[in-house]
Gaussian input, Z-matrix of N, CA and C with variables (Angstrom, degrees):
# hf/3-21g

backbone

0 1
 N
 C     1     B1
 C     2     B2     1     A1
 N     3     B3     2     A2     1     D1
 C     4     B4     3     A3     2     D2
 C     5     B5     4     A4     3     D3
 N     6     B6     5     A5     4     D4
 C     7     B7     6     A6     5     D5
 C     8     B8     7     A7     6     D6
 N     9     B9     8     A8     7     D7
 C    10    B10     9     A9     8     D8
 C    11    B11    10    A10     9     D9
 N    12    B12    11    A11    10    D10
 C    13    B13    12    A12    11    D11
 C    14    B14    13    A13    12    D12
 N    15    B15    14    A14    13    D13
 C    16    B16    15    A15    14    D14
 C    17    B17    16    A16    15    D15
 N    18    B18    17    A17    16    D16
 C    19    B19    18    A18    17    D17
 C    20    B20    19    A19    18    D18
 N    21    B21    20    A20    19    D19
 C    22    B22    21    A21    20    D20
 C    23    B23    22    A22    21    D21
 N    24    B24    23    A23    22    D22
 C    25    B25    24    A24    23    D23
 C    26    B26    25    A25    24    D24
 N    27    B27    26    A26    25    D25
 C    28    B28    27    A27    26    D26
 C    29    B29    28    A28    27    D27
 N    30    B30    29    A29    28    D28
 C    31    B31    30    A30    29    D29
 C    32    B32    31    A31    30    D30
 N    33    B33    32    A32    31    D31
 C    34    B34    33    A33    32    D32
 C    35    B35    34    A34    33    D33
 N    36    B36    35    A35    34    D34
 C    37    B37    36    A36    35    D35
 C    38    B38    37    A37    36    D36
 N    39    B39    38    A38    37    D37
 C    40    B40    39    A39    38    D38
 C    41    B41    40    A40    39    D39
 N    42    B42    41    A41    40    D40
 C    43    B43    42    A42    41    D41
 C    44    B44    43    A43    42    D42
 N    45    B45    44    A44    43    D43
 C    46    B46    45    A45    44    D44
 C    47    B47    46    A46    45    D45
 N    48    B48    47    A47    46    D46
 C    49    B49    48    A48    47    D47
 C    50    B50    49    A49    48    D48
 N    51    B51    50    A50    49    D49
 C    52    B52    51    A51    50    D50
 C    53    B53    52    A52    51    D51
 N    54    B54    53    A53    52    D52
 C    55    B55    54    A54    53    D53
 C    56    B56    55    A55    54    D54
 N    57    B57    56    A56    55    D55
 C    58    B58    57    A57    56    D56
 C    59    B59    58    A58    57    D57
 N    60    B60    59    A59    58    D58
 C    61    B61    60    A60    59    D59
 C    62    B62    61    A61    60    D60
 N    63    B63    62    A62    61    D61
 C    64    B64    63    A63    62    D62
 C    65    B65    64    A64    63    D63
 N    66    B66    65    A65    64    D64
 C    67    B67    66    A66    65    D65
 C    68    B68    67    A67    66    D66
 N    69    B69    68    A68    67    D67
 C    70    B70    69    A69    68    D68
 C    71    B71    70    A70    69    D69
 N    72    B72    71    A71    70    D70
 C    73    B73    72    A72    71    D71
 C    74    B74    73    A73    72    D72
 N    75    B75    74    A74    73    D73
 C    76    B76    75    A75    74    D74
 C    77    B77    76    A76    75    D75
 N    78    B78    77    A77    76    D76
 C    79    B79    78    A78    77    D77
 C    80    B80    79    A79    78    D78
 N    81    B81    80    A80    79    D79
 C    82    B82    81    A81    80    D80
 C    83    B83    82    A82    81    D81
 N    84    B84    83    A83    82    D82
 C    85    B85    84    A84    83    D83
 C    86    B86    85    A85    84    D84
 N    87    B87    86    A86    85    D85
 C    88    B88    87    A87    86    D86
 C    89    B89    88    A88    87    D87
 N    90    B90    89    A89    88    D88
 C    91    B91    90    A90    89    D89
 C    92    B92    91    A91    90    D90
 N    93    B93    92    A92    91    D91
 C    94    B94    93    A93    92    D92
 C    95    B95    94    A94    93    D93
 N    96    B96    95    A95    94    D94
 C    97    B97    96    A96    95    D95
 C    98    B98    97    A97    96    D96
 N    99    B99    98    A98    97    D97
 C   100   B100    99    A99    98    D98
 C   101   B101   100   A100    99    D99
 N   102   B102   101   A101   100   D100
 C   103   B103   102   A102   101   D101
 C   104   B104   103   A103   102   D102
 N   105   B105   104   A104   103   D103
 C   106   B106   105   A105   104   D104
 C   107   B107   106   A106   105   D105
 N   108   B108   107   A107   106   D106
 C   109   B109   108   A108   107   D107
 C   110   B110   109   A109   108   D108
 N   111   B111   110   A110   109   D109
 C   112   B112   111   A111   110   D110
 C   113   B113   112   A112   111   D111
 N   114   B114   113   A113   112   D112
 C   115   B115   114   A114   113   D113
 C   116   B116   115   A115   114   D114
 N   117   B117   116   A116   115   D115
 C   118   B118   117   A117   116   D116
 C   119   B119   118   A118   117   D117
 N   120   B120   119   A119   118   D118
 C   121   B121   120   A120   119   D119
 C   122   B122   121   A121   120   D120
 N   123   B123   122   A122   121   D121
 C   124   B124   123   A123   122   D122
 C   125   B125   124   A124   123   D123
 N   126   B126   125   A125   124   D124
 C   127   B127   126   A126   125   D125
 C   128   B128   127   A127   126   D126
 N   129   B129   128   A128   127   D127
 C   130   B130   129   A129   128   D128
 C   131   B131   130   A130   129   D129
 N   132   B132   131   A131   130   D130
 C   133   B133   132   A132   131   D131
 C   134   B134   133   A133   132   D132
 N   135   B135   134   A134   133   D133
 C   136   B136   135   A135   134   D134
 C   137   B137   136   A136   135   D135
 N   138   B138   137   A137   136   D136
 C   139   B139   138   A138   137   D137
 C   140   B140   139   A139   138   D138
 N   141   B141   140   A140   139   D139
 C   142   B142   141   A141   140   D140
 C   143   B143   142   A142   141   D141
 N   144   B144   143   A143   142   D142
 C   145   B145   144   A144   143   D143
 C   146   B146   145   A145   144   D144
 N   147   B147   146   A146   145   D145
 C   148   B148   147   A147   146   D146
 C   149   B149   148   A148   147   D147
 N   150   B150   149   A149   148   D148
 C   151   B151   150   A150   149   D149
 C   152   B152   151   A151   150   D150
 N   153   B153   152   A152   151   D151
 C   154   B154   153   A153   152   D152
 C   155   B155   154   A154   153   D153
 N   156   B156   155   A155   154   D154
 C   157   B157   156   A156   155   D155
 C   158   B158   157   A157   156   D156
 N   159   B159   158   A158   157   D157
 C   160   B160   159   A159   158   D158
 C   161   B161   160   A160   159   D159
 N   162   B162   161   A161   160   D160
 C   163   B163   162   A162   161   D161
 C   164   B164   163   A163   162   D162
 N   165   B165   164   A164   163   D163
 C   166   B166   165   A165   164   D164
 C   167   B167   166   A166   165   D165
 N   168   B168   167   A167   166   D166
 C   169   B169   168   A168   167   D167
 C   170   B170   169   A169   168   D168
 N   171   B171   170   A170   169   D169
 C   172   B172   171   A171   170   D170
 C   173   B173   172   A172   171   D171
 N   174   B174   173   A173   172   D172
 C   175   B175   174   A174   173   D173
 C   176   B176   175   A175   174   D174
 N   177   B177   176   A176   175   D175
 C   178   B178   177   A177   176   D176
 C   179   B179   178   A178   177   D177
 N   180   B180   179   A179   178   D178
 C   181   B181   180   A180   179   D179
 C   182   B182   181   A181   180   D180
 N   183   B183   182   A182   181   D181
 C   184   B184   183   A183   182   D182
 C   185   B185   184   A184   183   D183
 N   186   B186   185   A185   184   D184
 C   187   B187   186   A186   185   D185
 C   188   B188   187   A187   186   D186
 N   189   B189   188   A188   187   D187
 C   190   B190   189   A189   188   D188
 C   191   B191   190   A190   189   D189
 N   192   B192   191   A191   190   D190
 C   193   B193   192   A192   191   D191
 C   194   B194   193   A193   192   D192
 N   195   B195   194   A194   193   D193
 C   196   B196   195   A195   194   D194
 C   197   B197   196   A196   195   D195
 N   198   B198   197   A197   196   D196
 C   199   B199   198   A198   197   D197
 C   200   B200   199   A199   198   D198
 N   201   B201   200   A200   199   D199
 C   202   B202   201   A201   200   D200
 C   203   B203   202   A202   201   D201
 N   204   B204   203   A203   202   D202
 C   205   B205   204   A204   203   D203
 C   206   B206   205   A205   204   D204
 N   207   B207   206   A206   205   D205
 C   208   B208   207   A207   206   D206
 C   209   B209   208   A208   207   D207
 N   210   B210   209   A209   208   D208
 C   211   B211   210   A210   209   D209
 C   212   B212   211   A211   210   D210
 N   213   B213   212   A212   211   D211
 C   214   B214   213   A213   212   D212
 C   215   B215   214   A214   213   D213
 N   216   B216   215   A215   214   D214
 C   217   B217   216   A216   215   D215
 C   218   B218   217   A217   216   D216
 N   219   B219   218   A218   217   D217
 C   220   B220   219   A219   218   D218
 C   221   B221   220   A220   219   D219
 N   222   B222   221   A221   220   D220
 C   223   B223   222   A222   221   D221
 C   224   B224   223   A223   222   D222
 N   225   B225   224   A224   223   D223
 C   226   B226   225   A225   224   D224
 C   227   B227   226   A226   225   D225
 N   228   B228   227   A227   226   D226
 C   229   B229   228   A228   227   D227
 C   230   B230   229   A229   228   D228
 N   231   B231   230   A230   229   D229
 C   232   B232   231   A231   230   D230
 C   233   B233   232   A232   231   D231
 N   234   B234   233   A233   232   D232
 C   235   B235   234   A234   233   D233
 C   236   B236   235   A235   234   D234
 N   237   B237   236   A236   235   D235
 C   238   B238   237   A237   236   D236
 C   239   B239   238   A238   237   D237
 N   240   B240   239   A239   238   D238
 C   241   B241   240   A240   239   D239
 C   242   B242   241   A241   240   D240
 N   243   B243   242   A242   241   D241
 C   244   B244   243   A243   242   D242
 C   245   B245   244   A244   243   D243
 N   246   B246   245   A245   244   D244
 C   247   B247   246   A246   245   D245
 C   248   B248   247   A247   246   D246
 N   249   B249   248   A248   247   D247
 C   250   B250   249   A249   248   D248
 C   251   B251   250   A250   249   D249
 N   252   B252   251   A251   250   D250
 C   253   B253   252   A252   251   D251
 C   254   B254   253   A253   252   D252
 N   255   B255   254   A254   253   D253
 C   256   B256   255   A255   254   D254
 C   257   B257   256   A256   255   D255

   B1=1.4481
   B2=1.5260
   B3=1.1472
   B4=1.3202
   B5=1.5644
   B6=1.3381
   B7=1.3146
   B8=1.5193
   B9=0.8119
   B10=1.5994
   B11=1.7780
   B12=0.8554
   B13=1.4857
   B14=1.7375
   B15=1.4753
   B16=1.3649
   B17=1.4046
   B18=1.3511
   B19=1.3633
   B20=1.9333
   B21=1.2545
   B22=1.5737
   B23=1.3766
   B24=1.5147
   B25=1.2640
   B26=1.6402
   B27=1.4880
   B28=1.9888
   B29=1.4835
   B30=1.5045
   B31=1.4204
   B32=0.9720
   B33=1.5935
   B34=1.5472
   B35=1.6052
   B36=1.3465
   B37=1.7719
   B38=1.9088
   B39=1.4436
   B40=1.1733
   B41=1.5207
   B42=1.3542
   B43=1.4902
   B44=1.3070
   B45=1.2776
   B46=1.2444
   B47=1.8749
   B48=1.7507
   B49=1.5123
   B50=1.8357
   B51=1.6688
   B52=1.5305
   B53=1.5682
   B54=1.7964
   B55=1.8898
   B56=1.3325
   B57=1.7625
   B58=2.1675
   B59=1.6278
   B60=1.3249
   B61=1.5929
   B62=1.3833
   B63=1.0276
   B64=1.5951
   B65=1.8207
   B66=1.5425
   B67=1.3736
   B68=1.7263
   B69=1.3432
   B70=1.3218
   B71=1.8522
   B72=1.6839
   B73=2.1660
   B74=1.1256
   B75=1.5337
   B76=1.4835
   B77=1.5636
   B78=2.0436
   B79=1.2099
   B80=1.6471
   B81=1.2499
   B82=1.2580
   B83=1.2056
   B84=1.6330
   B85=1.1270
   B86=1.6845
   B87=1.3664
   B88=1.4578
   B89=1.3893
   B90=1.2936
   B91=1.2435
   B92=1.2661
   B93=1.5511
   B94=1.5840
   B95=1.6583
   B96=1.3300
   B97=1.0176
   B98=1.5981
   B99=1.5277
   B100=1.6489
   B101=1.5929
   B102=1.2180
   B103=1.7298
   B104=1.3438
   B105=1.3289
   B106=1.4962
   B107=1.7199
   B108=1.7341
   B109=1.2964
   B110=1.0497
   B111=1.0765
   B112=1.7639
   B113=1.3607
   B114=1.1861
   B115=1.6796
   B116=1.6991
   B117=1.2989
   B118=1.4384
   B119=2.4631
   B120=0.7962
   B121=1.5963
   B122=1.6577
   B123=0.6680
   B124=1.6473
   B125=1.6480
   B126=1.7736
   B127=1.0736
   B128=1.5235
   B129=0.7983
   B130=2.0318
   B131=1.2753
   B132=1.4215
   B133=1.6452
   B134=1.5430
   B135=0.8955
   B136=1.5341
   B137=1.5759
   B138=1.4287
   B139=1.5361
   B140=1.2782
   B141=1.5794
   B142=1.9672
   B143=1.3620
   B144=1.8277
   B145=0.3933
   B146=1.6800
   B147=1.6090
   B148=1.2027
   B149=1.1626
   B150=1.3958
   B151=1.2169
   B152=2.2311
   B153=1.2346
   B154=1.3175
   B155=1.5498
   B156=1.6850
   B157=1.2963
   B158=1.7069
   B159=1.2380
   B160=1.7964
   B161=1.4993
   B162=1.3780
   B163=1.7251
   B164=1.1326
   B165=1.5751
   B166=1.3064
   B167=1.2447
   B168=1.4467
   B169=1.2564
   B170=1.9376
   B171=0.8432
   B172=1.3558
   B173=1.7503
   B174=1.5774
   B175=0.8828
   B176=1.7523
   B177=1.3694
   B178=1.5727
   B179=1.2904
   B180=1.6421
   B181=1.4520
   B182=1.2991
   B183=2.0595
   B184=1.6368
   B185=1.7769
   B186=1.4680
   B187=2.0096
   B188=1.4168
   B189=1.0278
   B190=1.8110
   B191=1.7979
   B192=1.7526
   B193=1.3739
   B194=1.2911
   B195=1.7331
   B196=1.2917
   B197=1.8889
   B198=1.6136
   B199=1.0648
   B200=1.6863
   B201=1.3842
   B202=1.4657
   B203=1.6866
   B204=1.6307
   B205=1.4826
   B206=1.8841
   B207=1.3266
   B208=1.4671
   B209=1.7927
   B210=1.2212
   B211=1.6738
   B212=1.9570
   B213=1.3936
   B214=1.6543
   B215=1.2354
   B216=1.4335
   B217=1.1552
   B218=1.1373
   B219=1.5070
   B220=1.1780
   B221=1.9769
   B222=1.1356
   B223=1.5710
   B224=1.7944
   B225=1.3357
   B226=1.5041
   B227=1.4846
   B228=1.2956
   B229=1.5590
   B230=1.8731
   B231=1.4693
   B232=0.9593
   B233=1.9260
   B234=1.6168
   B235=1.5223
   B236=1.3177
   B237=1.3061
   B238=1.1897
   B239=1.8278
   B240=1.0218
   B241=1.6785
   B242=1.3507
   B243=1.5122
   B244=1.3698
   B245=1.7876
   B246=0.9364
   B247=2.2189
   B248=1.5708
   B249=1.0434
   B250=1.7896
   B251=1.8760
   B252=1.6121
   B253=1.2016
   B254=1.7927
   B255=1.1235
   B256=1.8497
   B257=1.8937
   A1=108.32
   A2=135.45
   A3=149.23
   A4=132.76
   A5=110.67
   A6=104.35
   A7=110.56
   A8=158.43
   A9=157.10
   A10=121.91
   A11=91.92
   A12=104.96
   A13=95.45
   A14=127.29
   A15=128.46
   A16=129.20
   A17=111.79
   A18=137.83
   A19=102.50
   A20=118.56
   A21=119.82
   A22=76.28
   A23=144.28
   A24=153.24
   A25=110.23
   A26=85.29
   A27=106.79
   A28=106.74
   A29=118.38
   A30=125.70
   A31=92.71
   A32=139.17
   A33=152.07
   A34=94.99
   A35=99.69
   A36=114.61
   A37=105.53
   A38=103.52
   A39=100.30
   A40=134.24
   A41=107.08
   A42=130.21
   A43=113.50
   A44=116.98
   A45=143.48
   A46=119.52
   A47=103.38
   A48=107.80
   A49=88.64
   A50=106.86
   A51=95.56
   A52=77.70
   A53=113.25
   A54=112.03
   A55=102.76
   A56=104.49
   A57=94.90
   A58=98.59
   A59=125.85
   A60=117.63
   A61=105.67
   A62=133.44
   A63=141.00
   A64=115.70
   A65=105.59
   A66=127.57
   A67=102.21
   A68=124.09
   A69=125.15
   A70=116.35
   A71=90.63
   A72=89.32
   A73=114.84
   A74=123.15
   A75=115.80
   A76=72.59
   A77=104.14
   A78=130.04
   A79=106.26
   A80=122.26
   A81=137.55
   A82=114.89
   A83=134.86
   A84=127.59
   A85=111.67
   A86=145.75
   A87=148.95
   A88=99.97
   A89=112.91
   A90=146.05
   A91=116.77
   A92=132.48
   A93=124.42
   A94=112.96
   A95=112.29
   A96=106.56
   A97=122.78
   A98=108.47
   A99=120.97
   A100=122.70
   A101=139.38
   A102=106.79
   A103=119.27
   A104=128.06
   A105=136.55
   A106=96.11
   A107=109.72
   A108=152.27
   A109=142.12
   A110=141.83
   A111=140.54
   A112=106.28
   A113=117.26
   A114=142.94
   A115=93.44
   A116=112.26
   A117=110.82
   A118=90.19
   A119=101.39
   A120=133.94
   A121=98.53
   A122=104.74
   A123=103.92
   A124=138.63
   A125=101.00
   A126=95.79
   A127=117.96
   A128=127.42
   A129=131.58
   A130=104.30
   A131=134.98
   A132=127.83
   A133=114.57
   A134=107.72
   A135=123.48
   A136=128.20
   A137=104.36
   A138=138.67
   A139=104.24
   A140=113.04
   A141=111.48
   A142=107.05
   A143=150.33
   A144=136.89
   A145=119.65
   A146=113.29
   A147=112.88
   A148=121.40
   A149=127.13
   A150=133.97
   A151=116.23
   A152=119.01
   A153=136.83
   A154=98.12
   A155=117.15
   A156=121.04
   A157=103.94
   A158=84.30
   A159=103.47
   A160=102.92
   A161=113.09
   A162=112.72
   A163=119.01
   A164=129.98
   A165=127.75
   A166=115.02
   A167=110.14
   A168=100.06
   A169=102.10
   A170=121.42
   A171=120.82
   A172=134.90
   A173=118.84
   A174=111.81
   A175=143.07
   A176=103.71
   A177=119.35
   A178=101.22
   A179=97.42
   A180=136.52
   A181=103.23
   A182=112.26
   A183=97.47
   A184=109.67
   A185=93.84
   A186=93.45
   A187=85.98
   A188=124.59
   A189=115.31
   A190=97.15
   A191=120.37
   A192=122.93
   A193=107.63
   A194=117.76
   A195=119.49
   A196=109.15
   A197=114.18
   A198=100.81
   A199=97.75
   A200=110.47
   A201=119.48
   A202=96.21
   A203=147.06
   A204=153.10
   A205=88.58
   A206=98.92
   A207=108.16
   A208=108.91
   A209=109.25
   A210=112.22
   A211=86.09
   A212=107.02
   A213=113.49
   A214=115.83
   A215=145.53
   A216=128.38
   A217=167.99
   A218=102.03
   A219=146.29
   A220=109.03
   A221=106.46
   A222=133.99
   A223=92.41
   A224=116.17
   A225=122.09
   A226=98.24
   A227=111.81
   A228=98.72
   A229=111.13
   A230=132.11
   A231=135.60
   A232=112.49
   A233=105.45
   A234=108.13
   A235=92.13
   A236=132.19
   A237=141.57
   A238=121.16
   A239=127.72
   A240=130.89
   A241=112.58
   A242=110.71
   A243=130.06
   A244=100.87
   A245=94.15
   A246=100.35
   A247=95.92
   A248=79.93
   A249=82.91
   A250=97.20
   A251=93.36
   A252=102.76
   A253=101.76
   A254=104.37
   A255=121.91
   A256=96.52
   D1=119.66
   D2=144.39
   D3=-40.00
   D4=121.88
   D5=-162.63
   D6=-66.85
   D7=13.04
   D8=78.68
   D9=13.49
   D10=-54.81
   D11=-158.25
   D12=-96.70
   D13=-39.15
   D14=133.92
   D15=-15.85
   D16=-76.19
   D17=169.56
   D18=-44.78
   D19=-52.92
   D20=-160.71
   D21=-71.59
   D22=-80.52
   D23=-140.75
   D24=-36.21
   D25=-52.03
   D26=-171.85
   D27=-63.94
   D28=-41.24
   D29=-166.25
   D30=-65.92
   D31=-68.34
   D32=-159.86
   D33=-44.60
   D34=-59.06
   D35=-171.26
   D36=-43.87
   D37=-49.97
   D38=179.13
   D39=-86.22
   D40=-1.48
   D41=165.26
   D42=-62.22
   D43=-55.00
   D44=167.82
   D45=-24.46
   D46=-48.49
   D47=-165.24
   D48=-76.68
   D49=-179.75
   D50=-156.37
   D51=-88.08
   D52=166.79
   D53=156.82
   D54=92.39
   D55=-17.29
   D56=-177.30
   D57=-112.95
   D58=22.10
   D59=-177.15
   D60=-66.57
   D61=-13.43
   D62=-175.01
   D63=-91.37
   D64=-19.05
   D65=-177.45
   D66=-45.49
   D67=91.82
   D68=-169.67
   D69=-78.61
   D70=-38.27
   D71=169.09
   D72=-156.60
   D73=178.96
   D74=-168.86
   D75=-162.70
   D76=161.48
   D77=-174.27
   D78=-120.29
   D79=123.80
   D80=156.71
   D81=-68.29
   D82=98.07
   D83=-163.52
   D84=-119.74
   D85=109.39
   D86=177.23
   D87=-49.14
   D88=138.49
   D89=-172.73
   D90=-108.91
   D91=150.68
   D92=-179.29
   D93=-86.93
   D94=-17.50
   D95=170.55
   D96=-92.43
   D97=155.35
   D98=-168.66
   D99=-22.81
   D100=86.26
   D101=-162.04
   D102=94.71
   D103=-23.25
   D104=-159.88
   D105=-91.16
   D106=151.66
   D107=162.57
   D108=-145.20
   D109=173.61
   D110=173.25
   D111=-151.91
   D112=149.82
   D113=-178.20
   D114=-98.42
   D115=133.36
   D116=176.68
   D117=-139.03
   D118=150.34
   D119=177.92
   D120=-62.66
   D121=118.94
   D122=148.54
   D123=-131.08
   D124=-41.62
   D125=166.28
   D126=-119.25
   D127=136.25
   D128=-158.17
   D129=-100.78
   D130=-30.10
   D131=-155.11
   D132=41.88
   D133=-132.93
   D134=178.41
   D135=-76.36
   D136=-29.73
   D137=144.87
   D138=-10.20
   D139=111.23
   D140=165.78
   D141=-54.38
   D142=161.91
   D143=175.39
   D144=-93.67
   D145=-19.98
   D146=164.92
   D147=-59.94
   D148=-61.76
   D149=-177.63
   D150=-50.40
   D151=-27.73
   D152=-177.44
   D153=-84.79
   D154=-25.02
   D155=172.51
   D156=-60.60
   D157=-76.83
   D158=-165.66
   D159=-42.89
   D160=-33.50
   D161=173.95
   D162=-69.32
   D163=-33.48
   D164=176.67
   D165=-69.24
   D166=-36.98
   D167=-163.47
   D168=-94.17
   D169=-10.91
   D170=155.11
   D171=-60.16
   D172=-39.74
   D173=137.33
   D174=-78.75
   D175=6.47
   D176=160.04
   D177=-35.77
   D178=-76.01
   D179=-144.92
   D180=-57.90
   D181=-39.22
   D182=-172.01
   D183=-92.09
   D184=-5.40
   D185=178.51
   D186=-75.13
   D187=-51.98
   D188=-147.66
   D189=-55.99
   D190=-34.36
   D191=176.74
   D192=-48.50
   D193=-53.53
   D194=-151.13
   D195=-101.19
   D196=-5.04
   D197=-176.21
   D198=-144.74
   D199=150.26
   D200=-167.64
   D201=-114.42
   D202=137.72
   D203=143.95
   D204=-47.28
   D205=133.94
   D206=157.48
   D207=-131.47
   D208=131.40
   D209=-154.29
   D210=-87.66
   D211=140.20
   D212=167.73
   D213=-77.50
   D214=113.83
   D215=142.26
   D216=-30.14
   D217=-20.05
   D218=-167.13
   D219=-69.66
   D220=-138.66
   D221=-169.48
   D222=-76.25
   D223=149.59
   D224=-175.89
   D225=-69.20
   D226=-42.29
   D227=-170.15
   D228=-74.54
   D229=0.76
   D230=175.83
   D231=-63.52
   D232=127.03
   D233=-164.93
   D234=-87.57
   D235=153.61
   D236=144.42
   D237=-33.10
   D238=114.94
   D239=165.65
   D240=-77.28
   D241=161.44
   D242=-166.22
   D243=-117.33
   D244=129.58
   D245=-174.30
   D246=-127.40
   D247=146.59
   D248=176.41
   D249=-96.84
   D250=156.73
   D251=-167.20
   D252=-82.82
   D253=156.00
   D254=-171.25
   D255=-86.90

């Protein structure tokens, strides 16, 4: 999975709770630990911002279950992929 396609998944996810349909973007951010990321807010619309909080970071919590960052080795411009966890 592509951090793109990550990113679309989470937004939808957070569209979803009631008060965030306006939730315009969110940041896929690499983490120092093994596999690790975080969802951070960016654009809110009309969206309270507490409530778009508690949503982001709630579906954080269930991607981070279901999906692990795997770093490329490869070429500098190579992005990191998304694996689901075993």
């Amino acid at each position: 999975m592509s951090y793109g396609a990550l990113r679309k998944e989470c937004l939808e996810a957070v569209r979803q709770w009631p008060g965030c349909e306006t939730v315009g973007g969110i940041q896929i951010i690499r983490e120092n630990t093994p596999g690790g990321f975080s969802v951070r807010g960016t654009l809110y619309g009309k969206a309270d911002k507490k409530i778009a909080d508690r949503a982001i970071n709630c579906v954080q919590r269930e991607n981070r279950r279901r999906f692990h960052l795997n770093a490329n080795r490869g070429d500098c411009h190579d992005q990191p992929s998304i694996v689901p966890n075993k």
